[in-house]
N, C-alpha and C positions, 0 to 999 in steps of 0.2 A: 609529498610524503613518499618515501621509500619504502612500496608494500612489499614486505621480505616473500608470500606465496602468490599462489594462484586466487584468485577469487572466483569462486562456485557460486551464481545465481540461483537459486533454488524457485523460482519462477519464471512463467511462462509472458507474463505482462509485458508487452511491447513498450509500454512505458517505462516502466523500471529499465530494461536494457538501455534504450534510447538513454534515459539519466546517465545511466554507468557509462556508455559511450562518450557520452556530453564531456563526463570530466577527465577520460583518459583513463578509465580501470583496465585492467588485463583479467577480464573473464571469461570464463564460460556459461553456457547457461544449459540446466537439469534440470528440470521443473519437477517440481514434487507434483507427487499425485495424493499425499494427503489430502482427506475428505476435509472442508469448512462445515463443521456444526457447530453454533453457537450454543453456549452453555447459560440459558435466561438464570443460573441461580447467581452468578458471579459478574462485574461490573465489565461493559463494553470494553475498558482499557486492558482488564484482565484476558477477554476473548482475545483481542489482537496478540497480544502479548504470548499467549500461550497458544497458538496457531501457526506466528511466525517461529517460536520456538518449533513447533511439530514437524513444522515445512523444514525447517535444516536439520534437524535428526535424522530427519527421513531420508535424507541424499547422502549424509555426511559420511556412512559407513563405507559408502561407492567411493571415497579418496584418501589415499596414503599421506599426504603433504598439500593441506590446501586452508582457506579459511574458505568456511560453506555460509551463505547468507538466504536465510530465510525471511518472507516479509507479510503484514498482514494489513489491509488497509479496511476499514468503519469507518461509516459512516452514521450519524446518531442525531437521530430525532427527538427530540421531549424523553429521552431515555430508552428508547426504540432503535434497536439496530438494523440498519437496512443494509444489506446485504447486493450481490449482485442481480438485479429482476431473473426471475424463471421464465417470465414471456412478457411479449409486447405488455400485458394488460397490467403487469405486474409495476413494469418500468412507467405505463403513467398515472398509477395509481401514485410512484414514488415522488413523481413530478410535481403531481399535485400537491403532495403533500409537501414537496420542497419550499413550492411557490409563494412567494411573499415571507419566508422566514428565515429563522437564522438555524444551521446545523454545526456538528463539530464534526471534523475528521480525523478518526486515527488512525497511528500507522505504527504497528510495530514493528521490531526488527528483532530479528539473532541472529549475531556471529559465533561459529564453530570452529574452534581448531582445531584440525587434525594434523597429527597424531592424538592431542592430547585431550580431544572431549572437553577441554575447558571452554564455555560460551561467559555470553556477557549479552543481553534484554535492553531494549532502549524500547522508549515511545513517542511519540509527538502529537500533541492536538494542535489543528488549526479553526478555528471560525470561519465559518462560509456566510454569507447574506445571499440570500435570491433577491432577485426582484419578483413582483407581479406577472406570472406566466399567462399566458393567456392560450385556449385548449390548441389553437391550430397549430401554432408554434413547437406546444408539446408532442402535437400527434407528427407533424413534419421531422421533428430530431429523430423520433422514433423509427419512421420511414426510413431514415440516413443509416440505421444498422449499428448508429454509435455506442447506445448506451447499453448494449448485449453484455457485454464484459464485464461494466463498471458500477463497483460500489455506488451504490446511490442513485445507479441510472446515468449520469452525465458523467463528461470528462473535462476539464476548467482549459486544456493544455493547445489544443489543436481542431478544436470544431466549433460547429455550431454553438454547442453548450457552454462556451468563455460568452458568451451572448446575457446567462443567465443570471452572471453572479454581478453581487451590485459591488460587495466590498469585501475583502477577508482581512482575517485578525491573526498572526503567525505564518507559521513557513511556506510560501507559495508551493515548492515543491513534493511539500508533503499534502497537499489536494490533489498534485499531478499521478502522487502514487510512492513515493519515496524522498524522506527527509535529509536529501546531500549533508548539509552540514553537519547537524547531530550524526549521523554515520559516521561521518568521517573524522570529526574527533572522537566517535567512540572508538573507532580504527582502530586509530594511533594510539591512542591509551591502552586500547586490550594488547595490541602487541610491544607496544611497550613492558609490560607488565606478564608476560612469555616471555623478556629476556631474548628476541628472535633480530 
């Protein structure tokens, strides 16, 4: 695809870049400093949804000619949002809580284009299976510094934590942190439809 601007990453997630590298985007990347507060009256897919939106508002003013992408990723429990842990005790309370079940992963997104403030919202769920963790295991990932960043505590893409998961159901890439395909046709349709 012939992306006619710049592409503005509006996050700081090592994985996300990594992705957008993987498939040859020409970005930059400005990490929002929008706050993550989840809203418990409205449904987890709505929080992503309206966070990745915040996350590219919040940059999108800083460019003249760009599409700005904002992203949100949840993870969700029995209808429990787990968020990134605040400390070690936090990430194995989530472990545990992972262990032996099955969770959904969302991941939202918004595209912005500037000049024109016109966006366009996508989401993705995927299905995660844990296996049966058992504590050393857990407290060892822990130790490894991995799961500081990541929704859910684990990362499925480059460590220890691909160890955890038994089977998933939908986009691999959207457990890693951003849903390449659905993106990229939604791409291609919003600028299509700019006429760019």
């Amino acid at each position: 695809m012939n992306i006619k601007k710049k592409i503005i990453l509006a996050s700081s997630s090592p994985r996300r870049q990594f992705l957008f590298r993987q498939i040859g985007f020409d970005f930059e990347v400005v990490p929002s400093n929008f706050e993550e507060v989840f809203d418990t009256s409205i449904s987890p897919q709505e929080n992503a949804l309206g966070l990745s939106k915040a996350k590219a508002f919040d940059i999108a003013g800083k460019f003249q000619n760009a599409f700005v992408v904002g992203a949100d990723t949840i993870v969700v429990l029995n209808g429990d949002i787990m968020g990134k842990p605040t400390d070690d005790s936090d990430a194995l309370l989530m472990l545990k809580k992972l262990s032996g079940r099955e969770h959904i992963v969302y991941t939202g997104f918004t595209i912005v284009d500037r000049p024109s403030n016109k966006f366009i919202s996508e989401i993705e769920s995927t299905a995660v299976k844990f296996r049966d963790l058992d504590h050393e295991e857990i407290i060892n990932y822990i130790k490894s510094g991995s799961p500081a960043d990541k929704a859910g505590a684990y990362g499925i893409q480059d460590d220890y934590g691909a160890l955890f998961v038994e089977k998933i159901n939908g986009c691999f890439y959207n457990v890693v942190g951003f849903p390449l395909t659905k993106f990229y046709i939604t791409l291609k349709k919003f600028q299509s439809g700019l006429g760019k």
